[in-house]
KEKE-3310 file (N, C-alpha, C; in steps of 0.2 Angstrom, whole numbers, plus 5000, padded with zeros to 4 digits):
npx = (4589:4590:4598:4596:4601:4609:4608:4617:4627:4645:4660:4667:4677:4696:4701:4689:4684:4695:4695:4680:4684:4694:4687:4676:4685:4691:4695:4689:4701:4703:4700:4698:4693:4680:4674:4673:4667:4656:4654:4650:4640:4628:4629:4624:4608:4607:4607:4598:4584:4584:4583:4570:4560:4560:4548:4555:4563:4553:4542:4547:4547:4541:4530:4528:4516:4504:4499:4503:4505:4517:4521:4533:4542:4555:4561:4560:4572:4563:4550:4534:4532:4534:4542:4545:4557:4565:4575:4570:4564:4566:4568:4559:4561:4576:4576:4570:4577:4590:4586:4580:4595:4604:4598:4604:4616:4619:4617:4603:4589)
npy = (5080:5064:5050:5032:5023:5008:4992:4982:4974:4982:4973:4968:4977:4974:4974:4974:4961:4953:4954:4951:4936:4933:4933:4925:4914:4914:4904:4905:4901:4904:4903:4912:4924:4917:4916:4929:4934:4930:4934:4948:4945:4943:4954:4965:4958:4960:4975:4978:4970:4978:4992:4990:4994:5009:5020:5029:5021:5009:5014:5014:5004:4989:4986:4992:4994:4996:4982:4970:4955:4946:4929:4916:4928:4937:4938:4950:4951:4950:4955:4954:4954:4949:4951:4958:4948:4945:4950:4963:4967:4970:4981:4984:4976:4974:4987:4988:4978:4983:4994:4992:4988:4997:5009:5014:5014:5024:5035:5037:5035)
npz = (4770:4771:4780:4778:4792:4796:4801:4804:4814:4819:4820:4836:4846:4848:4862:4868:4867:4872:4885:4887:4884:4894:4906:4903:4902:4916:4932:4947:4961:4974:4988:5001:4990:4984:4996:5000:4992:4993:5006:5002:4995:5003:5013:5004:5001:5016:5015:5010:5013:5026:5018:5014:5026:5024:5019:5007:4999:4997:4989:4978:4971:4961:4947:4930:4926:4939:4949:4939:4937:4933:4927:4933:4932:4941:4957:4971:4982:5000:4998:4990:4974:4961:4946:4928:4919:4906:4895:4883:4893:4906:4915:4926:4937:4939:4943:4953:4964:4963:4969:4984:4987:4985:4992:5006:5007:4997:5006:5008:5016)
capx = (4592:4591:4602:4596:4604:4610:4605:4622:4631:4652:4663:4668:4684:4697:4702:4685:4685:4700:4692:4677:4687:4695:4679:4672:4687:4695:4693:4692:4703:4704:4696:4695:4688:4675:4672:4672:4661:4647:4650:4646:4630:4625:4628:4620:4602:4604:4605:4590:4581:4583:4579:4561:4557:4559:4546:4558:4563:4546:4538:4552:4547:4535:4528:4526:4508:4502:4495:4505:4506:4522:4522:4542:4547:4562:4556:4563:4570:4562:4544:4532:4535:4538:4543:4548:4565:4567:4578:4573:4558:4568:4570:4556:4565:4582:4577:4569:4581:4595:4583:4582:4601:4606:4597:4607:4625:4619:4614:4595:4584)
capy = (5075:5057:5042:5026:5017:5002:4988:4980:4976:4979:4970:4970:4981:4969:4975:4972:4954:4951:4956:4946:4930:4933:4934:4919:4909:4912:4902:4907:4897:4909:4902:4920:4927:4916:4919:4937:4935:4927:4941:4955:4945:4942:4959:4968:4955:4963:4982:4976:4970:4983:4997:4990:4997:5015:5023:5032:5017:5004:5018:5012:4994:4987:4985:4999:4996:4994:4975:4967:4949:4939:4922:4915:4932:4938:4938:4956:4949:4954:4958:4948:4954:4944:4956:4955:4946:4944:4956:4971:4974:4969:4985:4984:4966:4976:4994:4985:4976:4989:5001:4989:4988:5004:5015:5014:5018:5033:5040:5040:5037)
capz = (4768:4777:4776:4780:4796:4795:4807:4803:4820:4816:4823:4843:4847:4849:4868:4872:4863:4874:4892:4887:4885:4901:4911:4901:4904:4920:4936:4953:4963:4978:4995:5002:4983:4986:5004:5001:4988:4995:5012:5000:4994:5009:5016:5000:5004:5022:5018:5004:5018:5028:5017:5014:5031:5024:5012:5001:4996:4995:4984:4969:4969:4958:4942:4928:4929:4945:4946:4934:4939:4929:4928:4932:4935:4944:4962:4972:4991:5006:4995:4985:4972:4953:4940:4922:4920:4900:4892:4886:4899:4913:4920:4934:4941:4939:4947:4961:4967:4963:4974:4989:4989:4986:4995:5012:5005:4994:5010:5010:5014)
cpx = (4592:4594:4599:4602:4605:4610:4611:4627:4640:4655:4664:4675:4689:4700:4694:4682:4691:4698:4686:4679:4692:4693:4678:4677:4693:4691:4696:4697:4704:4698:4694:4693:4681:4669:4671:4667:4653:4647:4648:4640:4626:4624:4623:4612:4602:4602:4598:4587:4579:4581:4573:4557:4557:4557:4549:4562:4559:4543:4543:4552:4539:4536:4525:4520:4505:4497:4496:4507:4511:4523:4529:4543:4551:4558:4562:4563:4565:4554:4540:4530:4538:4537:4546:4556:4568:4570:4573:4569:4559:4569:4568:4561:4574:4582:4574:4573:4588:4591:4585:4591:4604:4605:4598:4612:4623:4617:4607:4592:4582)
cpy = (5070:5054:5038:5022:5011:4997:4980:4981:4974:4975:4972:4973:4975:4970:4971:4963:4952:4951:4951:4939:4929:4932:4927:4912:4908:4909:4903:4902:4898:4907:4909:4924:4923:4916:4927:4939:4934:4933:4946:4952:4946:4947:4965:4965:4960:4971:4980:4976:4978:4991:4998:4992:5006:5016:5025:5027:5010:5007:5018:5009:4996:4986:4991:4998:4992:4987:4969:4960:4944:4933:4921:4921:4932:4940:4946:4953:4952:4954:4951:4948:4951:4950:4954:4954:4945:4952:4956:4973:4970:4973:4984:4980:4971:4983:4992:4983:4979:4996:4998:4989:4993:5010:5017:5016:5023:5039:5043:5033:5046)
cpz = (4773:4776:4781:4787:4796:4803:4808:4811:4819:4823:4831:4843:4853:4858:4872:4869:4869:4884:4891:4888:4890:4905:4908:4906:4911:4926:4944:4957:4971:4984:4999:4996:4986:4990:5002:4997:4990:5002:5008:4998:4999:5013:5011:5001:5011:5022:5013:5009:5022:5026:5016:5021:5029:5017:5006:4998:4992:4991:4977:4967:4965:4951:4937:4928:4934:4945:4942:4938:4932:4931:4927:4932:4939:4952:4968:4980:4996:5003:4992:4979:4968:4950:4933:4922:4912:4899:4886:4889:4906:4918:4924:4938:4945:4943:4951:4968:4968:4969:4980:4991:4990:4990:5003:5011:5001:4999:5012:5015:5019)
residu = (UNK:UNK:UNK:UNK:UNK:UNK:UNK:UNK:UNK:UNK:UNK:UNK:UNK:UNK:UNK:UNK:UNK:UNK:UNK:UNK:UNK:UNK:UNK:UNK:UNK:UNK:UNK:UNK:UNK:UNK:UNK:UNK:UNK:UNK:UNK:UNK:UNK:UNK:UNK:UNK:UNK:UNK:UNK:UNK:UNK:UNK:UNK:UNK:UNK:UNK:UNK:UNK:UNK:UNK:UNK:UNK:UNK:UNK:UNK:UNK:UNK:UNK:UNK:UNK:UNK:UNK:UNK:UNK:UNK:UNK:UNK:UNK:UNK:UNK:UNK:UNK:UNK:UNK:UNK:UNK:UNK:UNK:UNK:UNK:UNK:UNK:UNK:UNK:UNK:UNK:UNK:UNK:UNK:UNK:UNK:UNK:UNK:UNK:UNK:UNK:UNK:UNK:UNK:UNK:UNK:UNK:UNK:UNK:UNK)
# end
């Protein structure tokens, strides 16, 4: 017995309808929010940095097939590196760049 799936997307659950319009419509106003915000981007670029000095990290980066050159792709700091940036084959862009930053506070390399 099979049933047909439906590609019908039901409505959004109203708590998360209500968090959404809180993100969309609130505004920082917070001289230290803003300041603290930009020190965590600026310290996550430098462990990025930083971890492309060790292999168990630069062997994560790249393109699912090796060679892929995209045009306007998402460009991975530190590297040269363009990867795809359109949703839904953004992973490479989004695991590369999540590699580089991560891999100093998980305790690797």
């Amino acid at each position: 017995m099979s049933a047909v799936a439906s590609n019908v997307r039901p409505a959004p659950d109203k708590v998360l309808v209500q968090i959404a319009d809180y993100v969309d419509r609130y505004a920082v106003k917070s001289t230290l929010a803003w300041e603290t915000a930009w020190l965590t981007f600026i310290d996550t670029l430098g462990c990025g940095f930083e971890a492309l000095a060790y292999p168990a990290c630069t062997k994560l980066l790249g393109p699912v097939v090796p060679g892929t050159i995209v045009p306007n792709g998402a460009r991975v700091p530190g590297t040269s590196l363009v990867l795809t940036r359109s949703a839904p084959r953004s992973t490479p862009a989004r695991f590369s760049v999540g590699s580089t930053s991560m891999t100093l506070s998980m305790g690797r390399p």
